[in-house]
Backbone as CSV, one residue per row, in Angstrom:
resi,resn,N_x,N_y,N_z,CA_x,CA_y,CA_z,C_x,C_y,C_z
1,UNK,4.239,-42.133,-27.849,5.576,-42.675,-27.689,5.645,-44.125,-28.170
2,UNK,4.835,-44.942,-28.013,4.774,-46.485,-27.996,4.809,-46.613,-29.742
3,UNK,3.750,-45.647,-30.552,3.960,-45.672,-32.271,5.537,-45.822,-32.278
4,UNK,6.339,-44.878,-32.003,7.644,-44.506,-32.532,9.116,-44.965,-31.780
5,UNK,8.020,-46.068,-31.160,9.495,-46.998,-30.517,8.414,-48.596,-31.548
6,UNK,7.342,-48.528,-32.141,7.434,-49.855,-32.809,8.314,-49.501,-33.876
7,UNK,8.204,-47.992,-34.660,8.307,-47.864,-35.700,9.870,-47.840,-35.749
8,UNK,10.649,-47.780,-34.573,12.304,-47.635,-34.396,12.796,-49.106,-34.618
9,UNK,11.869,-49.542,-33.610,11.595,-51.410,-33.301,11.899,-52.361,-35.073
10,UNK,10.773,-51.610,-35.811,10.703,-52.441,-37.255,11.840,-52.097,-38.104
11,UNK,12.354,-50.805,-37.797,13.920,-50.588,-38.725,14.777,-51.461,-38.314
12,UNK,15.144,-51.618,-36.842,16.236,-52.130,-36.030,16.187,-53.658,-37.101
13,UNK,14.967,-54.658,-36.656,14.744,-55.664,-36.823,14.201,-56.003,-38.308
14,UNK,14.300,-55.036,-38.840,13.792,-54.935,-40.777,14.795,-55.688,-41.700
15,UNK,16.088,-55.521,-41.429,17.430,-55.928,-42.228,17.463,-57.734,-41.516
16,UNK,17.605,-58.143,-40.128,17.281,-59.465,-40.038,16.500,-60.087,-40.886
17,UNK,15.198,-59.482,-40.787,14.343,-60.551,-41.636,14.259,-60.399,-42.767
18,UNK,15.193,-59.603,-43.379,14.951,-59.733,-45.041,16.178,-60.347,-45.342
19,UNK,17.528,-60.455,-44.510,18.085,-61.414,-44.738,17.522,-62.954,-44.419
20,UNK,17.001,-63.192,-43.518,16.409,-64.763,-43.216,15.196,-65.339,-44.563
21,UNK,14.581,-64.217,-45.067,14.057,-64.115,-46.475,14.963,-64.773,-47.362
22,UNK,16.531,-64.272,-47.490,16.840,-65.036,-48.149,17.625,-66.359,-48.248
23,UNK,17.293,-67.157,-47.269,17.889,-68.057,-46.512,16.892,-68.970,-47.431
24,UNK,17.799,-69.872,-48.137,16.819,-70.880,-49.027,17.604,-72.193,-49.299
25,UNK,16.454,-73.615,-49.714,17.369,-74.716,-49.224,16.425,-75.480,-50.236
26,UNK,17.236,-76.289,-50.653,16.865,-76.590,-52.061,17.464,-78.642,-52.476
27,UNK,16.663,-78.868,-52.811,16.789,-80.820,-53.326,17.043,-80.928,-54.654
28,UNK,18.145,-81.638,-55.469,18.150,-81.756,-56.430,17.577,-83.427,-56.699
29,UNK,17.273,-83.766,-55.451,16.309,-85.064,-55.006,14.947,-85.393,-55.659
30,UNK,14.555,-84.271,-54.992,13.241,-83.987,-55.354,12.650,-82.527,-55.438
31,UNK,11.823,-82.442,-55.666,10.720,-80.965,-56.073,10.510,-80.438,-54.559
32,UNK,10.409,-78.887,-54.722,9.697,-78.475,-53.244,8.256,-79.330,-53.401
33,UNK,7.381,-79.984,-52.729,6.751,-80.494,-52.853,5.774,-81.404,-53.672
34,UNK,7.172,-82.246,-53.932,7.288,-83.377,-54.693,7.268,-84.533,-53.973
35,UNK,7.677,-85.739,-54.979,7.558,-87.099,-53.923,8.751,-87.632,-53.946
36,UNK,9.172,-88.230,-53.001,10.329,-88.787,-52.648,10.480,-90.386,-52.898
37,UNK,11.660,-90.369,-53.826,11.776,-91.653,-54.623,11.874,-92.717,-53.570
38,UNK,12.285,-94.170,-54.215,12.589,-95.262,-53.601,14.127,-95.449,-52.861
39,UNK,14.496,-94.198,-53.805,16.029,-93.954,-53.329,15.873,-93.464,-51.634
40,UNK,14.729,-92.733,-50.890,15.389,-92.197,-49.715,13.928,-92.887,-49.084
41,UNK,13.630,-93.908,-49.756,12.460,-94.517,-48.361,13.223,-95.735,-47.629
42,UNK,12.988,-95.945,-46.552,13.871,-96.152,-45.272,14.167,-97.901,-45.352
43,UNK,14.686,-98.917,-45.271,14.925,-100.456,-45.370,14.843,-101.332,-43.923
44,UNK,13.580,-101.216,-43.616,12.969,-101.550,-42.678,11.346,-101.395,-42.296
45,UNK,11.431,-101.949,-41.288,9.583,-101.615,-40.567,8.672,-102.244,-41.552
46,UNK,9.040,-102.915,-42.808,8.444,-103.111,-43.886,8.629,-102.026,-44.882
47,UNK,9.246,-101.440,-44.689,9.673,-100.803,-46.157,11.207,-101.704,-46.934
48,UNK,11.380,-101.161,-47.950,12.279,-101.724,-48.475,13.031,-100.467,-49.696
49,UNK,13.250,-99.294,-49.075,13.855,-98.768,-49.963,15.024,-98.628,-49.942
50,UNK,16.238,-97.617,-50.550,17.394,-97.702,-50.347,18.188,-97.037,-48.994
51,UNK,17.109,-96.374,-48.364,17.660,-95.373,-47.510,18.504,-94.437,-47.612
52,UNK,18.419,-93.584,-48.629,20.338,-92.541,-49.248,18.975,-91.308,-48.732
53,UNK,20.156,-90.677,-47.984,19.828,-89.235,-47.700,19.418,-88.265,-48.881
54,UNK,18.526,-87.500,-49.010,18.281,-86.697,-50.340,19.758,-85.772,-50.572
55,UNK,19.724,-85.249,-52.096,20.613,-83.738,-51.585,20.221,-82.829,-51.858
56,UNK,21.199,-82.126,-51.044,20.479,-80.493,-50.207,21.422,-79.782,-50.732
57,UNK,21.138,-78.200,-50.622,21.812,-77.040,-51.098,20.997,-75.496,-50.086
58,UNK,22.070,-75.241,-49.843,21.215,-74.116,-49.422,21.984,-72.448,-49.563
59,UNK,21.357,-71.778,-49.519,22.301,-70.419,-49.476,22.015,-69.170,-49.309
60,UNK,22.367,-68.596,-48.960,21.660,-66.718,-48.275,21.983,-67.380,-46.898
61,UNK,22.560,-67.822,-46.113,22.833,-67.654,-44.668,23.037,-66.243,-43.614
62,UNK,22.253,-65.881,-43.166,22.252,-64.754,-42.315,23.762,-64.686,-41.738
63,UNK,24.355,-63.176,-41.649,25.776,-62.753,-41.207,25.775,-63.572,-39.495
64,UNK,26.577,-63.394,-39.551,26.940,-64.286,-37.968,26.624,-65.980,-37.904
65,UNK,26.312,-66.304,-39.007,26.221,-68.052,-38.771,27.170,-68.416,-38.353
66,UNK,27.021,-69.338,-37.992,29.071,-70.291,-37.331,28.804,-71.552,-37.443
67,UNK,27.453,-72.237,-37.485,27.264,-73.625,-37.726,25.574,-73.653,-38.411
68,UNK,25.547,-75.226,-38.927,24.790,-75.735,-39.219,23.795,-76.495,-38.554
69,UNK,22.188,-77.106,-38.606,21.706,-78.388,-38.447,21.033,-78.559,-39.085
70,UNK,20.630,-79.321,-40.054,19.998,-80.223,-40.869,18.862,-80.957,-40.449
71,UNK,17.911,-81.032,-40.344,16.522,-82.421,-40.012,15.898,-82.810,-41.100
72,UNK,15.358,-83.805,-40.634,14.026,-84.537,-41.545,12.869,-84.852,-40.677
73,UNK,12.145,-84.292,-40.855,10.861,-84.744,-39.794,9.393,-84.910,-40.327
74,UNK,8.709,-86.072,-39.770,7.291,-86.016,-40.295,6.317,-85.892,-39.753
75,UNK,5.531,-84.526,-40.189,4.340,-84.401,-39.074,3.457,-84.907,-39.232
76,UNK,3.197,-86.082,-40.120,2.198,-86.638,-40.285,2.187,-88.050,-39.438
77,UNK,3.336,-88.358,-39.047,3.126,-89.904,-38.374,2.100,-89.879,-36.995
78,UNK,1.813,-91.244,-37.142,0.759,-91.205,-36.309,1.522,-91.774,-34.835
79,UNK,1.748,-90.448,-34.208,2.597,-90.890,-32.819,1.920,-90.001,-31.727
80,UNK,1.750,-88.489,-32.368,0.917,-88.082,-31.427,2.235,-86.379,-31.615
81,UNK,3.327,-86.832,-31.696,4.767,-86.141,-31.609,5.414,-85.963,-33.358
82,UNK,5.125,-86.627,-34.063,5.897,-86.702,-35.516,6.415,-87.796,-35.485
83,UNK,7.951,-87.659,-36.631,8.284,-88.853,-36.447,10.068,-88.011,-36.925
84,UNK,11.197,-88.138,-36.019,12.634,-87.442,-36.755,12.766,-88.100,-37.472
85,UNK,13.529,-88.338,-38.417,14.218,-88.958,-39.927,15.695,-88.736,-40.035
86,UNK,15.943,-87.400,-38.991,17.666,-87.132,-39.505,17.547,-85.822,-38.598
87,UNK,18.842,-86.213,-37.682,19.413,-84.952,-36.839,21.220,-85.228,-37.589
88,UNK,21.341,-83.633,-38.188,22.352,-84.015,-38.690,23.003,-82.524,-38.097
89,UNK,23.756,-82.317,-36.684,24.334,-81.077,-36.224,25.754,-80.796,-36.103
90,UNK,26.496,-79.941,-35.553,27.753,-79.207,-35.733,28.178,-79.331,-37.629
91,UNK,27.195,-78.867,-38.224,27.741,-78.565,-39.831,28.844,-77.678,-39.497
92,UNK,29.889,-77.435,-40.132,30.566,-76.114,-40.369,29.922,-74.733,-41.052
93,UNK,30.096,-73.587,-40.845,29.597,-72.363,-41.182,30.040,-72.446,-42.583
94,UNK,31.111,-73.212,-43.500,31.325,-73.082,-44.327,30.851,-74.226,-45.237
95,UNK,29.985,-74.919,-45.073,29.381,-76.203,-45.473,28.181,-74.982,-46.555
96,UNK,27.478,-75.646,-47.786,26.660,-75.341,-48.220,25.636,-76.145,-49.140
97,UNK,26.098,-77.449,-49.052,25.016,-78.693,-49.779,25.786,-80.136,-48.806
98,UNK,24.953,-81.224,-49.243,25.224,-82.527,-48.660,24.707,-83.438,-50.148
99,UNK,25.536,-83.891,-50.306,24.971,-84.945,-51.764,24.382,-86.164,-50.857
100,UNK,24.018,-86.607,-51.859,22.745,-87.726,-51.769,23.812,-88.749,-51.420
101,UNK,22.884,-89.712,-50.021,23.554,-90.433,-49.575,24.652,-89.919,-48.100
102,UNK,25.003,-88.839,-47.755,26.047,-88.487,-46.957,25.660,-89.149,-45.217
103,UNK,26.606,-89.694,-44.453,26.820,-90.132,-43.655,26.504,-91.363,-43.547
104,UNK,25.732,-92.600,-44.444,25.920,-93.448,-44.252,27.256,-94.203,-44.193
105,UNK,27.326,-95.315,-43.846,28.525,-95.993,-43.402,29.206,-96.306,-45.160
106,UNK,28.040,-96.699,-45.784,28.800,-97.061,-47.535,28.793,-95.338,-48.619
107,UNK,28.162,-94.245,-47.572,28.251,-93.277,-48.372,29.295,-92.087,-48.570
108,UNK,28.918,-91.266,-48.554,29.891,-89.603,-48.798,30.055,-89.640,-47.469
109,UNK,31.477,-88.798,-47.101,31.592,-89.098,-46.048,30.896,-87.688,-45.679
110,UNK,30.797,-87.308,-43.758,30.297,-85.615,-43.532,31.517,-85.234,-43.617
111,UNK,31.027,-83.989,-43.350,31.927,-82.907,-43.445,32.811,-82.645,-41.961
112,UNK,33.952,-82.559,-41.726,34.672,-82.629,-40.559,33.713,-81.705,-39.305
113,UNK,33.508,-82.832,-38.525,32.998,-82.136,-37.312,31.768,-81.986,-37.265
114,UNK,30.949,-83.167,-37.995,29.688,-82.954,-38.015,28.813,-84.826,-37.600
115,UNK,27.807,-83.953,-36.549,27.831,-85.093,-35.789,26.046,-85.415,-36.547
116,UNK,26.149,-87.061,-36.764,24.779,-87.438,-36.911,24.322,-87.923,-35.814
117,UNK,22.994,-87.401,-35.244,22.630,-87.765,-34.268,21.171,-89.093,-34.399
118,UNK,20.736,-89.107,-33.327,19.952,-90.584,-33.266,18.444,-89.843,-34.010
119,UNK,17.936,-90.971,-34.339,16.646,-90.650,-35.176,15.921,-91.525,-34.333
120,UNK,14.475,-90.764,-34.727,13.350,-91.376,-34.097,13.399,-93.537,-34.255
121,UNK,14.095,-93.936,-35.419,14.262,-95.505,-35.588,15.918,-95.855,-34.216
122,UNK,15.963,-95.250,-33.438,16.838,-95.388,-32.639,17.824,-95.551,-32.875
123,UNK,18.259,-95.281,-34.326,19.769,-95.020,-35.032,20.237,-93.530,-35.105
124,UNK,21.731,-93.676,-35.308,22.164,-92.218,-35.553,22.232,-92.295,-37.275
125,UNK,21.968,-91.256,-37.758,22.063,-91.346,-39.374,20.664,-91.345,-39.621
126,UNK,20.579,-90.905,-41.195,19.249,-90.635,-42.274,18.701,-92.076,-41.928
127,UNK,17.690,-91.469,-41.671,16.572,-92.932,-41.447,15.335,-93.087,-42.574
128,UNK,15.150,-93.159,-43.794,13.969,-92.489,-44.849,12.510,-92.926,-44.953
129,UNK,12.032,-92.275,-45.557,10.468,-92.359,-45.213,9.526,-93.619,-45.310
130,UNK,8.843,-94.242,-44.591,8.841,-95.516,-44.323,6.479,-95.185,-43.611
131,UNK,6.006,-94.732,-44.506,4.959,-94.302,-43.268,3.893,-95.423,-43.468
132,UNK,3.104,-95.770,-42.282,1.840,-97.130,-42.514,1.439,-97.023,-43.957
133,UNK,1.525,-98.578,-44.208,0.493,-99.020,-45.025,-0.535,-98.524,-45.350
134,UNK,-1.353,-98.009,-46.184,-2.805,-97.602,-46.860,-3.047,-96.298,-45.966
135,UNK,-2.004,-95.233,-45.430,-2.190,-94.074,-44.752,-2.619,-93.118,-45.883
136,UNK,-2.479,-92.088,-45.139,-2.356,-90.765,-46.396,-0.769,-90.731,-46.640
137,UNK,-0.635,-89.899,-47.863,0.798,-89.476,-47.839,1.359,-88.702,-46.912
138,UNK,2.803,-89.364,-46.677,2.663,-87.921,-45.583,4.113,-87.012,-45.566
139,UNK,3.711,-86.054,-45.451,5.068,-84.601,-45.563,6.249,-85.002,-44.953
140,UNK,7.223,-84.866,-45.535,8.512,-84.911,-45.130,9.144,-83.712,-45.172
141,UNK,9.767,-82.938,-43.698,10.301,-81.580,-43.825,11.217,-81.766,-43.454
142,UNK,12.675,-81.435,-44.393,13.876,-81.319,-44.642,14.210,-79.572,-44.466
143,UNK,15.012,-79.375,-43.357,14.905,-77.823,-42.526,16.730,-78.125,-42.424
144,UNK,16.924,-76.968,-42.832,18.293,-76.323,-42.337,18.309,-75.256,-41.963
145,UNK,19.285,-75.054,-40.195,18.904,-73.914,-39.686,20.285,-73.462,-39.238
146,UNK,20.599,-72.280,-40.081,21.273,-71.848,-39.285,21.904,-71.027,-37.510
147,UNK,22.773,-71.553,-37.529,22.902,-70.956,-35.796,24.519,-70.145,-35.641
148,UNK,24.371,-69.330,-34.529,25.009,-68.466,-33.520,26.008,-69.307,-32.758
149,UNK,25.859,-70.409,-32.810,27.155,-70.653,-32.294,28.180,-72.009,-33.250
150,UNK,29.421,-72.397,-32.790,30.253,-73.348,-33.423,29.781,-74.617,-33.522
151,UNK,29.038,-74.943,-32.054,29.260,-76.607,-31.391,27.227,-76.375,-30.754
152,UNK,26.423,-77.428,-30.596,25.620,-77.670,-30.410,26.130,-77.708,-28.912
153,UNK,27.142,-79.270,-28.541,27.002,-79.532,-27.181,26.003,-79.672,-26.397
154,UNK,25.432,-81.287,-27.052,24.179,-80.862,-26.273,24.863,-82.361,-24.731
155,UNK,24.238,-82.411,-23.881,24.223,-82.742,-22.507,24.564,-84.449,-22.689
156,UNK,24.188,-84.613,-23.635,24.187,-86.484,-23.203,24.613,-86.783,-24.949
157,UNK,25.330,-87.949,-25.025,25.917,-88.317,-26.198,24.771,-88.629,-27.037
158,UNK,23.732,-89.661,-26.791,22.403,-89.809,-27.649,21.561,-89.231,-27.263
159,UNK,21.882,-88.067,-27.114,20.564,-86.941,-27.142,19.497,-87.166,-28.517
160,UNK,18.070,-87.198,-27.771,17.281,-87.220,-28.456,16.764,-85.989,-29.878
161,UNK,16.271,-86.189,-30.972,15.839,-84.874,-31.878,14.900,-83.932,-30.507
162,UNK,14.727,-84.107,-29.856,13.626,-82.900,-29.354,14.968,-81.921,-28.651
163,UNK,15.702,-83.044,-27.964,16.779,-82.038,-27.149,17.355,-81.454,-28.199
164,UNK,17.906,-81.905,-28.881,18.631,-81.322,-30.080,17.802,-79.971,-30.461
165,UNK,16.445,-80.396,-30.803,15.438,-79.005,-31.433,15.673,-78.053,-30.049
166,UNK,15.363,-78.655,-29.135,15.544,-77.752,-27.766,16.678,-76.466,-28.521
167,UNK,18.038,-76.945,-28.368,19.221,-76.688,-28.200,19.347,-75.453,-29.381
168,UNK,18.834,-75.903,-30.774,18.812,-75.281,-32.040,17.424,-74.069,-31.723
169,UNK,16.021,-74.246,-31.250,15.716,-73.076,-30.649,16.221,-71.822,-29.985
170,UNK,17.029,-72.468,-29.432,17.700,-71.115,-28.568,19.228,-70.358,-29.028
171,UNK,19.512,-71.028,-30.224,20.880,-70.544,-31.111,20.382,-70.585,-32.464
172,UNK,19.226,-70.467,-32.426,18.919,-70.483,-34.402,19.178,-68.760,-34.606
173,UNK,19.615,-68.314,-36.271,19.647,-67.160,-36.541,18.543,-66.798,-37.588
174,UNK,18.071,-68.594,-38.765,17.290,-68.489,-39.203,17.200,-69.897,-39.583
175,UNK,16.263,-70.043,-40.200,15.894,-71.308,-41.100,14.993,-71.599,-42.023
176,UNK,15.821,-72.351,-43.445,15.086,-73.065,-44.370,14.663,-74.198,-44.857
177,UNK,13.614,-74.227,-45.604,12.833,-75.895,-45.683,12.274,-76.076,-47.227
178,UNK,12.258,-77.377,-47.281,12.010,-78.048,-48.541,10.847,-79.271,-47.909
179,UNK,9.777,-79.628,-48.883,8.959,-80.501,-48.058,8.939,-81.824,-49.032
180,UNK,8.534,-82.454,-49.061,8.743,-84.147,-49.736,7.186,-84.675,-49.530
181,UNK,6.751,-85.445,-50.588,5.615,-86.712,-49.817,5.864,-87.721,-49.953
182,UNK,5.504,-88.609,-49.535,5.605,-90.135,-49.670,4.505,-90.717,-49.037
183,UNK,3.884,-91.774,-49.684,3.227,-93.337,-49.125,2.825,-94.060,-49.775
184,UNK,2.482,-95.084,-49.066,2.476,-96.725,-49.572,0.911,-97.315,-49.847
């Protein structure tokens, strides 16, 4: 009995994941694992780049999306945790790229109803890659995930990226990524 309830199990759940297969997200910034110019390294901490958000594209969104979230995160910083770069949530379901530069104060504006949230540099907005002096290079993962519901709503106005990831765990339908390097 247990064979022919996996084998019912893998039909049911077969069509999900070959749609989330095609869930793909794409930089006209940079290369899937390429390096990330002077244009999106961060103007601070001792860096001095321009800080403009990369741009993104993405498309194959699994049926039932209703919203967006966007990150930048680096698992290479030496914190113990990563390091966020960009909580960018409530996209619209009908959103499908962000040009270079979007939500800064001198840039593109977002898209109605889309909230930038605080980054690990204790700002809300693209914060860009900025990692120690004489480190290794280190990965930058740019993830868009789609979700199941309209509105994030998460509990507190500067909710942190983890609550946020919290929140997007439990309403994701799928998600795609593009990776970056950078260092100094």
């Amino acid at each position: 009995m247990r064979p022919v309830i996996a084998v019912a199990l893998a039909f049911v759940c077969l069509p999900a994941l070959v749609r989330a297969a095609d869930f793909t997200l794409t930089s006209s910034s940079f290369a899937d694992g390429g390096t990330l110019s002077e244009r999106h390294v961060y103007s601070g901490f001792g860096c001095s780049g321009d800080n403009l958000s990369p741009a993104l594209s993405w498309s194959g969104a699994p049926a039932g999306t209703k919203s967006f979230v966007v990150t930048a995160y680096d698992p290479d910083a030496p914190t113990g945790s990563g390091w966020w770069h960009w909580v960018l949530y409530d996209l619209p379901a009908s959103t499908s790229s962000l040009p270079e530069g979007v939500g800064r104060k001198a840039g593109q504006a977002l898209p109605e109803g889309a909230v930038e949230g605080v980054s690990d540099y204790g700002t809300a907005g693209f914060g860009g890659a900025c990692p120690p002096q004489g480190d290794k290079p280190h990965r930058y993962v740019f993830t868009v995930h789609a979700l199941k519901v309209e509105k994030l709503e998460p509990p507190l106005a500067n909710a942190s990226p983890a609550l946020i990831g919290f929140l997007v765990h439990f309403n994701k339908l799928a998600s795609a990524s593009v990776t970056a390097t950078y260092g100094r």
